[in-house]
C-alpha positions in Angstrom: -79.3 6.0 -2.3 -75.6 5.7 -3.6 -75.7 9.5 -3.9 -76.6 10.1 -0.5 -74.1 7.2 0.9 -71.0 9.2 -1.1 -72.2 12.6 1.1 -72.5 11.3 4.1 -68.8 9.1 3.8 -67.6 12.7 2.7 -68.9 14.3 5.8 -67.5 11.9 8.4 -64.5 12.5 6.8 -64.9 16.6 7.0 -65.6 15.9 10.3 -62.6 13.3 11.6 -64.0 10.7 11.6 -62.5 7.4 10.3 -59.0 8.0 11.4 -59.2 11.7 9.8 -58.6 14.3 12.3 -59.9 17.9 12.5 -57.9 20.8 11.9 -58.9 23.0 14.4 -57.2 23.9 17.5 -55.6 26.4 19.2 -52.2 25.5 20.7 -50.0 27.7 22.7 -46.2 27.9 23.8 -44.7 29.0 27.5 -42.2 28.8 29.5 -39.1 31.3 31.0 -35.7 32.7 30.2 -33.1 32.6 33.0 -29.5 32.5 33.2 -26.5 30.3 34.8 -23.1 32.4 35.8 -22.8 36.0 36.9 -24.2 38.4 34.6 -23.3 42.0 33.4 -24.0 44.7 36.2 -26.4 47.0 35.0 -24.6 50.8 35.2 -25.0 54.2 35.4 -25.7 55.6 32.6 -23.1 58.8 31.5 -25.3 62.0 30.5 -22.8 64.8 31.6 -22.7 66.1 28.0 -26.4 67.2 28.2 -26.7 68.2 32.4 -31.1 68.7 31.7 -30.9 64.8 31.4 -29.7 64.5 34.8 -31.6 66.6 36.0 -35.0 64.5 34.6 -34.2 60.9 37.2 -33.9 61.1 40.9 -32.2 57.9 40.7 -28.8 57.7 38.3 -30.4 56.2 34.8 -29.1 52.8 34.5 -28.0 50.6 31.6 -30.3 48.3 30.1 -28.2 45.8 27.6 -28.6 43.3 30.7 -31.6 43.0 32.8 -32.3 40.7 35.4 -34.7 39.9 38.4 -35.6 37.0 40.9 -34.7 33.3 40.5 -32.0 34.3 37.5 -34.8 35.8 35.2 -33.8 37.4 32.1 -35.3 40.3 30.7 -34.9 42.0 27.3 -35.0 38.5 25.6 -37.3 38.3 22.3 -38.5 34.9 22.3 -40.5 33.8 18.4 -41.4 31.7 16.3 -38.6 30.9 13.8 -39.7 28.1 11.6 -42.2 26.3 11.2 -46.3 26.5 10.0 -47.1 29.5 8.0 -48.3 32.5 9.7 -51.2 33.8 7.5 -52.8 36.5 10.1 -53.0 40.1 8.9 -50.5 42.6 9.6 -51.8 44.9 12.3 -53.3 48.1 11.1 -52.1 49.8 14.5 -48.6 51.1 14.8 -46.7 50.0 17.8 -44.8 52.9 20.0 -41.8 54.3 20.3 -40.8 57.1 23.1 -37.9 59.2 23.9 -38.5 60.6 27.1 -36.1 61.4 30.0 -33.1 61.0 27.7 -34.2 57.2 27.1 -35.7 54.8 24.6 -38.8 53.9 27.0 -38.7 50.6 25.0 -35.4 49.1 24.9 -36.3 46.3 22.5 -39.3 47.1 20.5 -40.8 43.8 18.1 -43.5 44.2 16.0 -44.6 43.0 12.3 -43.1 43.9 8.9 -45.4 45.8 7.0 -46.6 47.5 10.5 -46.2 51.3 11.9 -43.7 52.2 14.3 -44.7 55.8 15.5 -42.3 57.5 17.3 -42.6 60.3 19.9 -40.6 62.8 21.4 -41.6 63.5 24.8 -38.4 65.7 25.7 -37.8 69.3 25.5 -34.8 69.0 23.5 -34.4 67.7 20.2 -33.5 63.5 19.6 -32.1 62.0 16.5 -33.5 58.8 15.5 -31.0 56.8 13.6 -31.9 53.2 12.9 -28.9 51.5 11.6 -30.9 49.0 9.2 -28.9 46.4 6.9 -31.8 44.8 5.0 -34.5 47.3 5.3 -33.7 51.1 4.1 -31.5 52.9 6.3 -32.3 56.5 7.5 -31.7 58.7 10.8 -34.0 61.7 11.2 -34.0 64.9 14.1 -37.7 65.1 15.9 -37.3 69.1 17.9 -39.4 68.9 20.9 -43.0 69.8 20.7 -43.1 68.3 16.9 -45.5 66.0 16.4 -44.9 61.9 16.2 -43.7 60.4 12.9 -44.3 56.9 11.6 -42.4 54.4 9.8 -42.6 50.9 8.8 -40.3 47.6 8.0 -41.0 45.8 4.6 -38.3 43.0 5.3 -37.7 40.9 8.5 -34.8 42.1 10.7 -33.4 43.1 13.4 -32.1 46.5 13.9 -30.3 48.5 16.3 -31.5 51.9 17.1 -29.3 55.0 17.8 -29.8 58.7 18.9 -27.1 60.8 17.2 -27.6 63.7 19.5 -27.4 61.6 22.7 -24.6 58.9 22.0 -26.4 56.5 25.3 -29.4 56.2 23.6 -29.4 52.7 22.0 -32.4 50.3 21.4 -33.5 47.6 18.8 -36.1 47.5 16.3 -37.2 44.0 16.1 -39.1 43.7 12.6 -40.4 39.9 12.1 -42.8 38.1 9.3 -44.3 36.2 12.3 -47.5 37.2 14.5 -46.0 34.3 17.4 -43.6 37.2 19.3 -43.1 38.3 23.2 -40.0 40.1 25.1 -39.5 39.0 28.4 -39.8 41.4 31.3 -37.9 41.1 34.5 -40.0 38.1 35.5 -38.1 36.3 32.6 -41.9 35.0 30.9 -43.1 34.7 27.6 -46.3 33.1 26.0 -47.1 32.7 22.8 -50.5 31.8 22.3 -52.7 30.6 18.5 -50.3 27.9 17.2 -52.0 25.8 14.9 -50.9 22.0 14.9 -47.4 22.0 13.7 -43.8 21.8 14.0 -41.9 25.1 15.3 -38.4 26.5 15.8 -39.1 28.7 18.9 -35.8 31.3 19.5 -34.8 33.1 21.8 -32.0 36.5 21.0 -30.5 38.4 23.5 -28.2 41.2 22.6 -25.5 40.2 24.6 -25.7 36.9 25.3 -26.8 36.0 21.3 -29.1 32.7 20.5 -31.0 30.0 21.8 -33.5 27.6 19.6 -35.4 24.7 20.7 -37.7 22.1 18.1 -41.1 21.6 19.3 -44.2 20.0 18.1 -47.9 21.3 18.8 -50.5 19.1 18.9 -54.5 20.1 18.7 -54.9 22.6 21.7 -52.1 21.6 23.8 -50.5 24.5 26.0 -46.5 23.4 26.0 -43.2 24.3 28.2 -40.5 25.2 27.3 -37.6 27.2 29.1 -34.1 28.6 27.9 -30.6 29.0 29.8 -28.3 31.4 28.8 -24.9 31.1 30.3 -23.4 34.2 30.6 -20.2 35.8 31.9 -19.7 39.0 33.5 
């Protein structure tokens, strides 16, 4: 009888019971990026040195270190999870993309795990150089002739990394490597989510390349979906 007392205590307690609570749950973060002041005009990008580049938009190619749409959106801006519970999910045994085509990085800021592939294509007819200017990680720039086939590579360390084209001196994009699964880029709409938070306290940031930083302290509780929203004030 005392045996079978001590089980069942333990299984109210497994269970939450008696002021114990569970730990499952499945919270989730969302919100927006937008800005306050007048931002950066996007411009046209200069590809006389290599006229078949021109030749590829019927619109001029315009820069993308500032993005914007309606209501002050801000695109471009990688929003993760800086602090906070321990992210234990698996790396992701598929590599993310990476495309030259047009004379462009198709992705201008690229985030994805450490420890995953980055495959990168060249969809041009005339040789890229890929030059990722890394700090942390390894640093290495390699040409990729057209036709050839993609390449992969991956990050071991976190960081972030900007991305150059030695051939076309325009070409510029980030490489975003992070130990965290909890990641989005905002389009032009400015949104992010950032869904599977266990219970916890987080550091949520926010990086833009121009406009730098934002963090923000937040506390998830059980499967509560939160808001959040950053300002960047930015000058021209």
């Amino acid at each position: 009888m005392r045996l079978a007392k001590v089980c069942m205590a333990a299984l109210l307690i497994f269970w939450g019971v008696g002021g114990v609570a569970p730990a499952g749950g499945s919270g989730a973060i969302n919100g927006s990026v937008t800005y306050t002041g007048t931002p950066a005009k996007a411009e046209p990008v200069n590809m006389s040195k290599q006229p078949e580049c021109i030749k590829m938009h019927a619109k001029p190619l315009m820069t993308e270190k500032v993005v914007t749409g309606p209501e002050n959106s801000l695109g471009n801006v990688l929003v993760y999870i800086s602090a906070g519970a321990s992210d234990t999910s698996p790396v992701p045994t598929t590599a993310v993309n990476f495309n030259q085509q047009g004379c462009q990085y198709t992705t201008h800021v690229l985030a994805f795990r450490a420890g995953q592939e980055v495959k990168i294509f060249n969809s041009d007819p005339f040789s890229h150089n890929i030059h990722p200017i890394a700090r942390i990680n390894r640093e290495w720039n390699r040409i990729q002739p057209p036709g050839t086939p993609p390449f992969s590579y991956s990050y071991e360390k976190e960081e972030f990394i900007p991305v150059k084209c030695n051939i076309h001196s325009w070409m510029q994009a980030y490489f975003m490597v992070l130990k965290t699964s909890h990641f989005a880029v905002t389009g032009e709409d400015g949104r992010f989510n950032l869904p599977d938070l266990s219970p916890g306290k987080y550091t949520v940031t926010a990086w833009h390349e121009i406009y730098g930083t934002q963090n923000q302290e937040i506390t998830v509780n059980g499967n509560q979906t939160l808001t959040i929203n950053f300002i960047f004030r930015v000058k021209p």
